[in-house]
C-alpha positions as CSV (number, residue, x, y, z in Angstrom):
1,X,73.6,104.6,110.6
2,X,74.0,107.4,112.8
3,X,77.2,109.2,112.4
4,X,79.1,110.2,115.6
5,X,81.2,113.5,114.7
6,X,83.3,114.6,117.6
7,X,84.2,116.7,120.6
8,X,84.3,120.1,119.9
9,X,87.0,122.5,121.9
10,X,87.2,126.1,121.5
11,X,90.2,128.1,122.8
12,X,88.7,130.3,125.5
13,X,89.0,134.4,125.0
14,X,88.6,137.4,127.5
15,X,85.6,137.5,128.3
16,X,83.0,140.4,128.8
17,X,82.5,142.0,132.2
18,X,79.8,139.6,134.1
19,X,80.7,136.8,132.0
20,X,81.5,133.2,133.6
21,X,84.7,132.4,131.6
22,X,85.4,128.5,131.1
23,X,88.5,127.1,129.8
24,X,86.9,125.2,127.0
25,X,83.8,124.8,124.9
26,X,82.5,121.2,124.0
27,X,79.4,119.6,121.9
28,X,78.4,116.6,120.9
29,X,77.1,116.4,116.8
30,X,75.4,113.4,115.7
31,X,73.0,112.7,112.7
32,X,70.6,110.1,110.9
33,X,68.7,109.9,108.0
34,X,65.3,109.2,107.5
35,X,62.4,109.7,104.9
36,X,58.7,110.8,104.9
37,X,55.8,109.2,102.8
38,X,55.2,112.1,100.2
39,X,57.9,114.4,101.8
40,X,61.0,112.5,100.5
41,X,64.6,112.2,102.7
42,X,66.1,114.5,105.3
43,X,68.4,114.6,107.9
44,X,67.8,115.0,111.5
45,X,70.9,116.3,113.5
46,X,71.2,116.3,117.1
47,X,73.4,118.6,118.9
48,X,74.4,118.6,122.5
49,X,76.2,121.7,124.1
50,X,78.2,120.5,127.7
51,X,76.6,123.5,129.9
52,X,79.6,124.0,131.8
53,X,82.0,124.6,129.7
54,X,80.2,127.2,127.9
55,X,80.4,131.3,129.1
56,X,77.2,133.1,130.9
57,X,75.9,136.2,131.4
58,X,73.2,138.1,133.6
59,X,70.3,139.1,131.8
60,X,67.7,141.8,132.6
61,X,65.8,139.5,134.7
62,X,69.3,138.6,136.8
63,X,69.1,134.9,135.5
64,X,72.4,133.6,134.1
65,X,72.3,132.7,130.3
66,X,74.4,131.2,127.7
67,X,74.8,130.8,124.0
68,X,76.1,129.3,120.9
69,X,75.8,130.2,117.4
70,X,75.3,126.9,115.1
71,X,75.7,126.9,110.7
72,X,75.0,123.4,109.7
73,X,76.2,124.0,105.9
74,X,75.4,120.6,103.2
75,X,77.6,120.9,100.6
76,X,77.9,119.2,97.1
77,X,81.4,120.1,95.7
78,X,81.3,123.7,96.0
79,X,77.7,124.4,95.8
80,X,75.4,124.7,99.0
81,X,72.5,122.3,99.0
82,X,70.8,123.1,102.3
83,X,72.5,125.4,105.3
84,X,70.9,126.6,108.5
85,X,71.9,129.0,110.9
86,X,71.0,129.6,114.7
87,X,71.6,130.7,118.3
88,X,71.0,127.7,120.5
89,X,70.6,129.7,124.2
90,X,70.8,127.5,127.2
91,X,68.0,127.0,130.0
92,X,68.1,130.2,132.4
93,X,69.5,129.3,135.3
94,X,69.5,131.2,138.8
95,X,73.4,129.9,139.6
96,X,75.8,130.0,137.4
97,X,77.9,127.2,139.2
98,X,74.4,124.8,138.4
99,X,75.0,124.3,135.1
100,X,72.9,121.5,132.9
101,X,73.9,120.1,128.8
102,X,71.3,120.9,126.6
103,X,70.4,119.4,123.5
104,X,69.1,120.9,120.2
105,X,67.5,119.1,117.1
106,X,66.9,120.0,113.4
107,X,65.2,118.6,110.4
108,X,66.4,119.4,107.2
109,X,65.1,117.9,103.9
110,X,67.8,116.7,101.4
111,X,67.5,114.6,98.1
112,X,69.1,111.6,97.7
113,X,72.7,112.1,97.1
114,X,76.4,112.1,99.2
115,X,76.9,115.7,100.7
116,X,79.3,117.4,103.0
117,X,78.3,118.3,106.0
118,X,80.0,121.3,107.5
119,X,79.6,122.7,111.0
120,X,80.2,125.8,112.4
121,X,79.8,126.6,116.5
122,X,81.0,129.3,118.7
123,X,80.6,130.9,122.2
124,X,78.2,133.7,121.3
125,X,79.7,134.8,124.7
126,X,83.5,135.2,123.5
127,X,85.1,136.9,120.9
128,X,86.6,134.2,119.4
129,X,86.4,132.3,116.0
130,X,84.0,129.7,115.1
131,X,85.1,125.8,115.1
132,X,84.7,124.1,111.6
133,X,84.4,120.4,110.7
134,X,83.4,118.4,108.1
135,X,81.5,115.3,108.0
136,X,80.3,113.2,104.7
137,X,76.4,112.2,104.6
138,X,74.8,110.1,102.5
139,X,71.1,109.8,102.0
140,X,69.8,107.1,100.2
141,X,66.4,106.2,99.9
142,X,65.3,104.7,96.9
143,X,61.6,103.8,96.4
144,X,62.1,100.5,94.4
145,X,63.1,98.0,97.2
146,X,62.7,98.0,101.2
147,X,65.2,100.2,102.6
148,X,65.7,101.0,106.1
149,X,66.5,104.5,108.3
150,X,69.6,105.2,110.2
151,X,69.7,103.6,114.0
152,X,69.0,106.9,116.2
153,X,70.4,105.9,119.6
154,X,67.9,107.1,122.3
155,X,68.9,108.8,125.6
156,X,64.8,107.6,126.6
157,X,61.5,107.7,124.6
158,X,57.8,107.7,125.7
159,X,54.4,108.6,124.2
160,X,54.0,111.9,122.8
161,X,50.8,113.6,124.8
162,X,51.1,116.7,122.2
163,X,53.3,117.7,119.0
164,X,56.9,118.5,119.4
165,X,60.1,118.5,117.6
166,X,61.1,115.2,119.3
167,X,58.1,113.6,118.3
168,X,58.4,110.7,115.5
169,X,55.5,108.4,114.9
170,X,53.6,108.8,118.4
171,X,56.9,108.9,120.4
172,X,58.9,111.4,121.8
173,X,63.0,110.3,121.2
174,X,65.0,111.8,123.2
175,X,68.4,111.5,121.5
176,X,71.8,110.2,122.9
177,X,74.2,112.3,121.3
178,X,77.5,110.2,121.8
179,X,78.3,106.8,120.7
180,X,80.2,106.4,123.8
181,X,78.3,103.9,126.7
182,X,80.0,104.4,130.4
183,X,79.5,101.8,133.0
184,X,77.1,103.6,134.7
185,X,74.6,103.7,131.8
186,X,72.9,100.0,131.3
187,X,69.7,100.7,128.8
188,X,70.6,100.3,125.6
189,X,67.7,102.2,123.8
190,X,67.6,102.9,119.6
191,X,64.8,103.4,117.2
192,X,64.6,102.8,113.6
193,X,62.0,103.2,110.8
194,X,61.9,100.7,107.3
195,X,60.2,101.4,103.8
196,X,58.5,100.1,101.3
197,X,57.5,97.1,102.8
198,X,53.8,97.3,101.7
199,X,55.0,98.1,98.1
200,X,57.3,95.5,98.1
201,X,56.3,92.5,100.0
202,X,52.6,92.7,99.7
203,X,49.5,94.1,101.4
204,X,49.1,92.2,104.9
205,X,52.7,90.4,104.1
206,X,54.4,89.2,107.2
207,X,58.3,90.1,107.6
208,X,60.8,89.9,110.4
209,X,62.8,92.5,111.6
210,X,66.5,91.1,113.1
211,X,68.0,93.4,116.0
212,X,70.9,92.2,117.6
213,X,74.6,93.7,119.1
214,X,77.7,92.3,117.5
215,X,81.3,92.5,117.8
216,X,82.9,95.8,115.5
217,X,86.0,93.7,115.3
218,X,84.6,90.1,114.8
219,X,81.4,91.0,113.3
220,X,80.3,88.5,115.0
221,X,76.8,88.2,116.5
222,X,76.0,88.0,120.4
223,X,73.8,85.5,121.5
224,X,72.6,87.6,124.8
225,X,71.7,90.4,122.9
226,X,69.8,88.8,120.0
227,X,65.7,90.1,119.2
228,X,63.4,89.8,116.7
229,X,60.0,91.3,115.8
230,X,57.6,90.0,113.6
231,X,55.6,92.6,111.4
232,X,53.1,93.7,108.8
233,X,53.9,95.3,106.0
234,X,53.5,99.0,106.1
235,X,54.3,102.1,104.1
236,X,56.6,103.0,107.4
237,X,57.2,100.5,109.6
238,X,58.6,101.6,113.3
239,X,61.0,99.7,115.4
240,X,61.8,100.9,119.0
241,X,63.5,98.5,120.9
242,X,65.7,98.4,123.9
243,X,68.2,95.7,125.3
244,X,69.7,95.6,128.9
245,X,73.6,96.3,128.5
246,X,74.5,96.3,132.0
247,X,76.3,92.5,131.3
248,X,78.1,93.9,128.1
249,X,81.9,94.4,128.4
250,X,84.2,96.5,127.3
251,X,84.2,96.9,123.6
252,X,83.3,98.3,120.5
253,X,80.0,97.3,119.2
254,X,77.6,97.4,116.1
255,X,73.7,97.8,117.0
256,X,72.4,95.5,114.0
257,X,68.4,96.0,112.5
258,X,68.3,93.3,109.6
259,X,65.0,93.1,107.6
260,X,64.2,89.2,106.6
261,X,61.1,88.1,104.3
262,X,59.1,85.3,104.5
263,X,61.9,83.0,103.3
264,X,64.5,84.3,106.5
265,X,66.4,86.0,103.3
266,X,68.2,89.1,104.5
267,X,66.9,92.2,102.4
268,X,68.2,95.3,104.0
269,X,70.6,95.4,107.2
270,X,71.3,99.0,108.8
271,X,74.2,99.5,111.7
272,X,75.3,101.8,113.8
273,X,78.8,101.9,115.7
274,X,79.0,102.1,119.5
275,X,81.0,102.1,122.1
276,X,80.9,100.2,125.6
277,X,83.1,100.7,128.8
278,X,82.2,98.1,131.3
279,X,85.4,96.8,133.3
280,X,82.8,95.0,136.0
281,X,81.8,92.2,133.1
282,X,82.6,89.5,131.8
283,X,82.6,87.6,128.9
284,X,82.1,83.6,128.6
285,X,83.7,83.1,125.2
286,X,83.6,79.3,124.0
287,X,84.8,77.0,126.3
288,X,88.3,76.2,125.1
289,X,89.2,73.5,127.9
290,X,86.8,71.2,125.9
291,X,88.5,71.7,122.5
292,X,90.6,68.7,120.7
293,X,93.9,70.5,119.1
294,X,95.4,67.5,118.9
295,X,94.8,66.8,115.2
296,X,95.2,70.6,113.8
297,X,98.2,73.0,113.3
298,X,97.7,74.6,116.4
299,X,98.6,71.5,118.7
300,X,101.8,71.2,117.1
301,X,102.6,74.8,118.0
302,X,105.1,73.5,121.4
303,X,107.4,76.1,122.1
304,X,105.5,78.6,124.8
305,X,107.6,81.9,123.8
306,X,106.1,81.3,120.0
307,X,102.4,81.0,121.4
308,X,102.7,83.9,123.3
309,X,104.2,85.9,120.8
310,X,101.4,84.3,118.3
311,X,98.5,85.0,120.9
312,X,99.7,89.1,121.4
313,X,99.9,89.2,117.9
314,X,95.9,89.3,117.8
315,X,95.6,92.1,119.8
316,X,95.0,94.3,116.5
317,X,92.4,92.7,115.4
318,X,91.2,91.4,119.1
319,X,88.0,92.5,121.2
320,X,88.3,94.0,124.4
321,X,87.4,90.8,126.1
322,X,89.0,88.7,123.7
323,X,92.6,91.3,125.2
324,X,91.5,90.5,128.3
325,X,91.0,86.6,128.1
326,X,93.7,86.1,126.2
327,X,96.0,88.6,129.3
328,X,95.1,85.6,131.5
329,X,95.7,82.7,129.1
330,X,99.2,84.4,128.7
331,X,99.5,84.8,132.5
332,X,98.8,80.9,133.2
333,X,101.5,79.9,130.6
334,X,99.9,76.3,130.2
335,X,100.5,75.0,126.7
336,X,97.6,73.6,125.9
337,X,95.5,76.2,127.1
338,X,97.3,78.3,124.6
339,X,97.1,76.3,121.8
340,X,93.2,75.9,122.6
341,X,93.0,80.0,122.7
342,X,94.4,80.3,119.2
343,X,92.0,77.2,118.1
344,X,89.3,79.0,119.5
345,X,89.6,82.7,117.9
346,X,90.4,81.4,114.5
347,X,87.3,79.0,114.6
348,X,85.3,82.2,116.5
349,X,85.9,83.6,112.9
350,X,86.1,81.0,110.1
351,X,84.4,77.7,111.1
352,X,85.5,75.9,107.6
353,X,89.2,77.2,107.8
354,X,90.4,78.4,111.1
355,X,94.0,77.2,110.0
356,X,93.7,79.0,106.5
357,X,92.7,82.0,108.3
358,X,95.5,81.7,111.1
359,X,98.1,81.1,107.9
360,X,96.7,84.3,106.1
361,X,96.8,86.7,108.9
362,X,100.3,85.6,110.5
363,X,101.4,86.2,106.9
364,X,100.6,90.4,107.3
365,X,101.8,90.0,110.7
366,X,105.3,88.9,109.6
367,X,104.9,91.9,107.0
368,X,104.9,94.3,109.6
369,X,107.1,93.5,111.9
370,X,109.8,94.1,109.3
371,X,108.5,97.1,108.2
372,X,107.0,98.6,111.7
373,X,109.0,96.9,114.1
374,X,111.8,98.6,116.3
375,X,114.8,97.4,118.5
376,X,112.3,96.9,121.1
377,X,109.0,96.4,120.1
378,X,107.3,93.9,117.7
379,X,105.8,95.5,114.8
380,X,102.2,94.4,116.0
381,X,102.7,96.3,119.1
382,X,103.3,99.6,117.4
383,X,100.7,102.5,115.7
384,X,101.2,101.3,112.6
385,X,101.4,97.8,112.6
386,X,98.0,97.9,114.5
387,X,96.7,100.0,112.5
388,X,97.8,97.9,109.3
389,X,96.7,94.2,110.9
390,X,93.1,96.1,112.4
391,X,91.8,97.3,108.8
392,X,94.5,96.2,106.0
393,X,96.8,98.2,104.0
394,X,95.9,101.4,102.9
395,X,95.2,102.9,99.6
396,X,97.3,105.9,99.9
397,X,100.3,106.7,102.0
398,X,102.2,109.3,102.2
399,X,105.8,109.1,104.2
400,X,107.6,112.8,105.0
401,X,110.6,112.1,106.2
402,X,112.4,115.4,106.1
403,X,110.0,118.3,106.0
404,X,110.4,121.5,107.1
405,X,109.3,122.9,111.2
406,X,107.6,119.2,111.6
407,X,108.5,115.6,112.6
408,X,108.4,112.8,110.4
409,X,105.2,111.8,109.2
410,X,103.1,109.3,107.6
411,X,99.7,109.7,106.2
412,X,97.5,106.7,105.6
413,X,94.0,107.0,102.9
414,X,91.4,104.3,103.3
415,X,88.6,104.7,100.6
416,X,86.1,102.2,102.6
417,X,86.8,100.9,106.0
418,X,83.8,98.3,107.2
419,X,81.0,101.1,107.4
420,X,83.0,104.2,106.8
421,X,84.6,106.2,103.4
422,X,87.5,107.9,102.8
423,X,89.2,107.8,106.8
424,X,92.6,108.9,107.2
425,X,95.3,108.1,109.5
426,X,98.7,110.6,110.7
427,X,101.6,108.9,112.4
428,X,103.8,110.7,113.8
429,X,108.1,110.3,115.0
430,X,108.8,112.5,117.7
431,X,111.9,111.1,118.7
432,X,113.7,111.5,115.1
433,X,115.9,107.8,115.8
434,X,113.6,104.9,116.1
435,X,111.1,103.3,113.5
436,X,108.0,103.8,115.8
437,X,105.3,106.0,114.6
438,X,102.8,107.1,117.5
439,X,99.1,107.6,115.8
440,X,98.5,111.1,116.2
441,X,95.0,111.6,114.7
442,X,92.5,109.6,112.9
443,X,88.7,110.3,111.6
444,X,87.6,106.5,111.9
445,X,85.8,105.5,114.7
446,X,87.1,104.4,117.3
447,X,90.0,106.1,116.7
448,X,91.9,109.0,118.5
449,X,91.0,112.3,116.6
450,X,92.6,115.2,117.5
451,X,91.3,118.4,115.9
452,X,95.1,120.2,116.8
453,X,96.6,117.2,115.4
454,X,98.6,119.7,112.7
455,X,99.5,122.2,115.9
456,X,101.2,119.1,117.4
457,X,102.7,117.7,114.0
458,X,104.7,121.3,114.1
459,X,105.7,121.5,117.5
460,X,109.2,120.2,116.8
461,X,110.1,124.0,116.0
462,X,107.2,126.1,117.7
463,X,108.4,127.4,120.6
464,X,106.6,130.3,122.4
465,X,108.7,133.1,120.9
466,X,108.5,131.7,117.2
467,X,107.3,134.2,114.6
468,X,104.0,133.1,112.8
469,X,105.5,132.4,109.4
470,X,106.8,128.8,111.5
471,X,103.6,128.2,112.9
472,X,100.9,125.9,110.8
473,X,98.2,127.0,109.3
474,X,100.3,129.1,107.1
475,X,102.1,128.7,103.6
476,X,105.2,127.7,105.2
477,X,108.0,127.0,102.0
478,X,108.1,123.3,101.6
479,X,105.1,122.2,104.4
480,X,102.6,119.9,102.5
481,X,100.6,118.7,105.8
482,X,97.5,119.9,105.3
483,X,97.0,119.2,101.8
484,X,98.6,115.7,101.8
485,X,95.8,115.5,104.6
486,X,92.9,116.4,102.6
487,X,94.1,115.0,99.3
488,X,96.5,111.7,100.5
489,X,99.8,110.7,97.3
């Protein structure tokens, strides 16, 4: 699946005489994995630099010019496995005002294994220090059963007329180096590669490759965006494919490549995570008028404060246009229409027990609001009762209640959540007297990551005159944030 990283900000410095100073510096740094025949696994990374937020400078020819220098560093442990290092320039441009992104690519071989990817990127332009993050990559292909690539989402794609370093298999891919899909953007585009189908399934064996979009919080399939196409077994088999997204509302997404066999028997299923805002479309769920609640636990639900209170309570674990649907179904205040929403989203996710699964969930529900709630807010409405209904409890959590130069603070571990490993949480309680923890940062996706998440953390004793020993970042007596962060007890 192709990983999404995150925005990049660099503090701005002085800059030199004829430089174009801009407050901040952001990139985009995405990846996916593929594999040669004979070559083995490597991983392609895509990096896009926002031109105008970068610094230029004049060069002998009086054309305006900018920089960054780029480490990509693949780490096992403490030894480095791979690493290289650059200077991406931009296009040269005659006005410094015009700006354009620009977007570099890199191939980097890698044996199977689970690495840490570290990046490096500064302003070659300012003196200033590079930005560091870390991201963990696994490459897996093994050569004994019928594996399939990363999804690389596609900005566009057409045939290659000569050799480049965008070229893959005849095409030229020009990536899309965000997970992020704004209403203005309706092609969907993605390509794909699977292997060992010849050695698997047979010389000349048929197979089916499954593409469709689901729902990242229902995981369920939608019909509108639901393709197939039929192959024959290759040593690399190709799948480019495109779907029309301009009807999709706002949500979060999986983009879904499943390879079936000649029985319809899933054997490999590969997804990648996106992201769709699209406030213009709507989104016919079932029809819920035509539903019979009159013999299940939900028609006996009577009391239109309760149904409300039970219908808000999905919001954690809701779609975008679920929210939305269920805003209006709120709105009318009808009875029955509410007991038909709840019918509907339980049976939307368990067709043999949508009362089992109601029972199960309103359980954790209960659960946190008494341990999240506040004197004026459910604990489903709040950071961490979201946070606990959306992806369960977590396997570590640390609570600070009284540490020194921060607020109190909670972080959450999750060793696997859906598609990810090892995400973290930090809540956060600025005002000191309630029981509501705001989510300050978080490296799921999805989620609101905020790379001066520990800056903020501290501000309840930075002020601008404070001496450095209070400031974070250094061995402060007693201030365990940034290793509770890294290793969560």
């Amino acid at each position: 699946m192709k990983k999404y990283l995150a925005s990049l900000a660099l503090m701005a410095a002085l800059c030199a005489p004829g430089a174009i100073a801009a407050r901040n510096v952001t990139a985009y740094l995405s990846y996916a994995t593929f594999s040669s025949p004979g070559k083995g696994p490597y991983v392609e990374t895509y990096l896009s630099v926002i031109g105008n937020t970068i610094d230029y400078k004049k060069n002998p020819d009086n054309k305006w010019i900018g920089a960054v220098e780029v480490a990509l560093i693949f780490k096992q442990n403490d030894t480095i496995r791979a690493s290289k290092k650059y200077v991406l320039a931009s296009p040269l441009l005659d006005d410094s005002a015009k700006t354009v992104n620009f977007i570099d690519q890199q191939r980097i071989p890698l044996e199977n294994g689970i690495y840490t990817l570290e990046l490096q990127i500064a302003d070659k332009n300012r003196d200033a220090k590079p930005f560091i993050m870390e991201q963990e990559v696994i490459v897996s292909f093994p050569n004994d059963r019928i594996m399939v690539s990363d999804i690389q989402l596609l900005e566009s794609f057409k045939k290659s007329a000569s050799q480049n370093v965008l070229t893959k298999n005849g095409y030229d891919l020009v990536p899309y180096v965000s997970n992020f899909y704004p209403d203005n953007m309706n092609n969907f585009a993605f390509y794909a590669e699977v292997y060992n189908a010849k050695q698997i399934l047979g010389e000349g064996k048929k197979f089916v490759i499954n593409y469709f979009i689901e729902g990242y919080e229902t995981q369920g399939k939608l019909p509108s965006f639901n393709k197939f196409s039929t192959q024959t077994a290759q040593p690399v088999n190709i799948l480019l494919a495109e779907f029309n997204i301009a009807e999709l509302p706002n949500g979060n997404y999986n983009m879904v490549v499943e390879v079936r066999d000649e029985a319809n028997q899933v054997i490999m299923t590969r997804k990648a995570f996106f992201q769709r805002l699209n406030p213009k479309a709507d989104f016919s769920l079932l029809d819920i008028a035509s539903l019979d609640v009159s013999a299940t636990l939900f028609g006996k639900m009577n009391n239109a404060d309760t149904l409300t209170d039970y219908i808000r309570s999905l919001r954690p674990i809701s779609a975008e246009y679920e929210k939305d649907f269920a805003d209006n179904v709120i709105k009318k205040g009808e009875i029955k229409l509410m007991q038909q929403y709840l019918y509907s989203f339980w049976l939307n996710r368990d067709k043999a027990s949508p009362e089992a699964a109601w029972n199960k969930y309103n359980t954790e529900v209960m659960k946190v609001n008494k341990d999240f709630g506040t004197q004026t807010m459910r604990g489903y409405e709040t950071d961490r009762g979201r946070v606990y209904l959306q992806y369960g409890p977590p396997n570590h959590r640390s609570v600070v209640e009284s540490q020194p130069n921060t607020y109190p603070y909670e972080i959450w571990q999750y060793y696997k959540l859906k598609d990810q490993s090892n995400r973290k949480f930090v809540f956060y309680n600025q005002d000191l007297v309630t029981n509501n923890y705001t989510l300050l940062h978080s490296d799921a996706k999805g989620e609101i990551y905020d790379a001066s998440w520990s800056m903020k953390l501290h501000k309840r004793t930075i002020q601008s005159n404070d001496m450095d020993m209070t400031k974070p970042g250094v061995d402060n007596f007693g201030d365990h944030t940034e290793d509770l962060f890294k290793n969560p007890r």
